[in-house]
C-alpha positions in Angstrom: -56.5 -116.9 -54.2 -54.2 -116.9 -57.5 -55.4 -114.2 -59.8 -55.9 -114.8 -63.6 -54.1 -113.1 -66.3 -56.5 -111.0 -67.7 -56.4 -110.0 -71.3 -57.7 -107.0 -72.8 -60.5 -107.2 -75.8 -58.3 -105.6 -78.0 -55.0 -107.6 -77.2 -57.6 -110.7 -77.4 -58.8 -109.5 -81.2 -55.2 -108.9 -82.1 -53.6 -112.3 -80.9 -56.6 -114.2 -82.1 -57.6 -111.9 -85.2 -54.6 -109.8 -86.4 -53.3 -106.2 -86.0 -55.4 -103.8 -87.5 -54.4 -103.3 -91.1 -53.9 -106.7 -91.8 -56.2 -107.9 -94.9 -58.1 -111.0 -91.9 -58.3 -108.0 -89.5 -59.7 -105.7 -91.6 -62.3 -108.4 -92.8 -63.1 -108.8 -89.4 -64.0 -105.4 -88.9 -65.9 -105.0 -91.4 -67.8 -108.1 -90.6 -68.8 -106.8 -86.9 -69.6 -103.4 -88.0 -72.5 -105.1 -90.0 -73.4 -107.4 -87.0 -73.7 -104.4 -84.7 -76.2 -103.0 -87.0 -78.1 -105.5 -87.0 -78.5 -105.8 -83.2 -78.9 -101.9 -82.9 -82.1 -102.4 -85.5 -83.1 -106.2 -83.0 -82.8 -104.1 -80.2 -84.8 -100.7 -81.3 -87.4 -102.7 -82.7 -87.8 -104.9 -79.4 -87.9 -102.0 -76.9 -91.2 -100.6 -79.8 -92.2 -103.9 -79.0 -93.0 -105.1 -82.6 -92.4 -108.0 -84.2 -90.2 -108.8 -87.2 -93.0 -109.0 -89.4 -94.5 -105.7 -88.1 -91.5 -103.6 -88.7 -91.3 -105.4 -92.3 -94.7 -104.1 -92.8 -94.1 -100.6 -91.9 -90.4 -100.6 -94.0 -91.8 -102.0 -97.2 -89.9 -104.9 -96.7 -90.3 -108.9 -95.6 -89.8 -110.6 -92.4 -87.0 -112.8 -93.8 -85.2 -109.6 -95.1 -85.7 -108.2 -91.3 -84.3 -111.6 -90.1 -81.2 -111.7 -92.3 -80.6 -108.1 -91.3 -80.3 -108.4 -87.9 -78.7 -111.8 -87.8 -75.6 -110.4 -90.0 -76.7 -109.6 -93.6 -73.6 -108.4 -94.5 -75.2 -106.7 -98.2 -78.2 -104.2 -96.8 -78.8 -101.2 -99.2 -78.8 -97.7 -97.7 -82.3 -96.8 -99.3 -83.8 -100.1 -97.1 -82.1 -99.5 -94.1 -83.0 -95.8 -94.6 -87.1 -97.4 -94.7 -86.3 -99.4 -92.2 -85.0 -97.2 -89.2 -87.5 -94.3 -90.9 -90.6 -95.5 -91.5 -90.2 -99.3 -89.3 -89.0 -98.0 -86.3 -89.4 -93.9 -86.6 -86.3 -93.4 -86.2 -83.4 -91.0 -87.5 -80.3 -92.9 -89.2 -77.2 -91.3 -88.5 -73.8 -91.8 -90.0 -70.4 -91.3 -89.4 -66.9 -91.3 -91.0 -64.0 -92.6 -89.0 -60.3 -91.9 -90.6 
């Protein structure tokens, strides 16, 4: 059996993206740091089992602003997502700085 060449996920994000530093690379960056925050909120508030119109509830927000958020909402402010992981979902935001 003739093995594939296998290519890794950051040689395949460089060839298909750009080097990091690159004005499209750092777009894209940027752009999938806000969609794994939204699937870290889809998946916390699936495993509390609520709905999105629950969590909206609880986070003085609306279900479409829950939607948006977890399907890429790229403009979220910090006070909302502070509500939301807080008071939605009872959780603890925590950030971090990367240099």
């Amino acid at each position: 059996m003739k093995k594939k060449n296998l290519t890794s996920l950051s040689d395949f994000i460089n060839e298909r993206v750009g080097a990091k530093g690159t004005k499209k690379r750092e777009k894209y960056d940027r752009e999938f740091e806000a969609f794994k925050l939204g699937v870290l909120i889809q998946q916390a508030r699936q495993e509390k089992g609520m709905t999105q119109e629950k969590l909206a509830e609880l986070a003085g927000t609306n279900k479409s602003y829950i939607s948006k958020l977890e399907k890429d909402l790229k403009d979220v402010r910090f006070s909302t997502l502070q509500r939301i992981i807080k008071d939605g979902l009872g959780g603890q935001l925590q950030i971090s700085i990367r240099l």
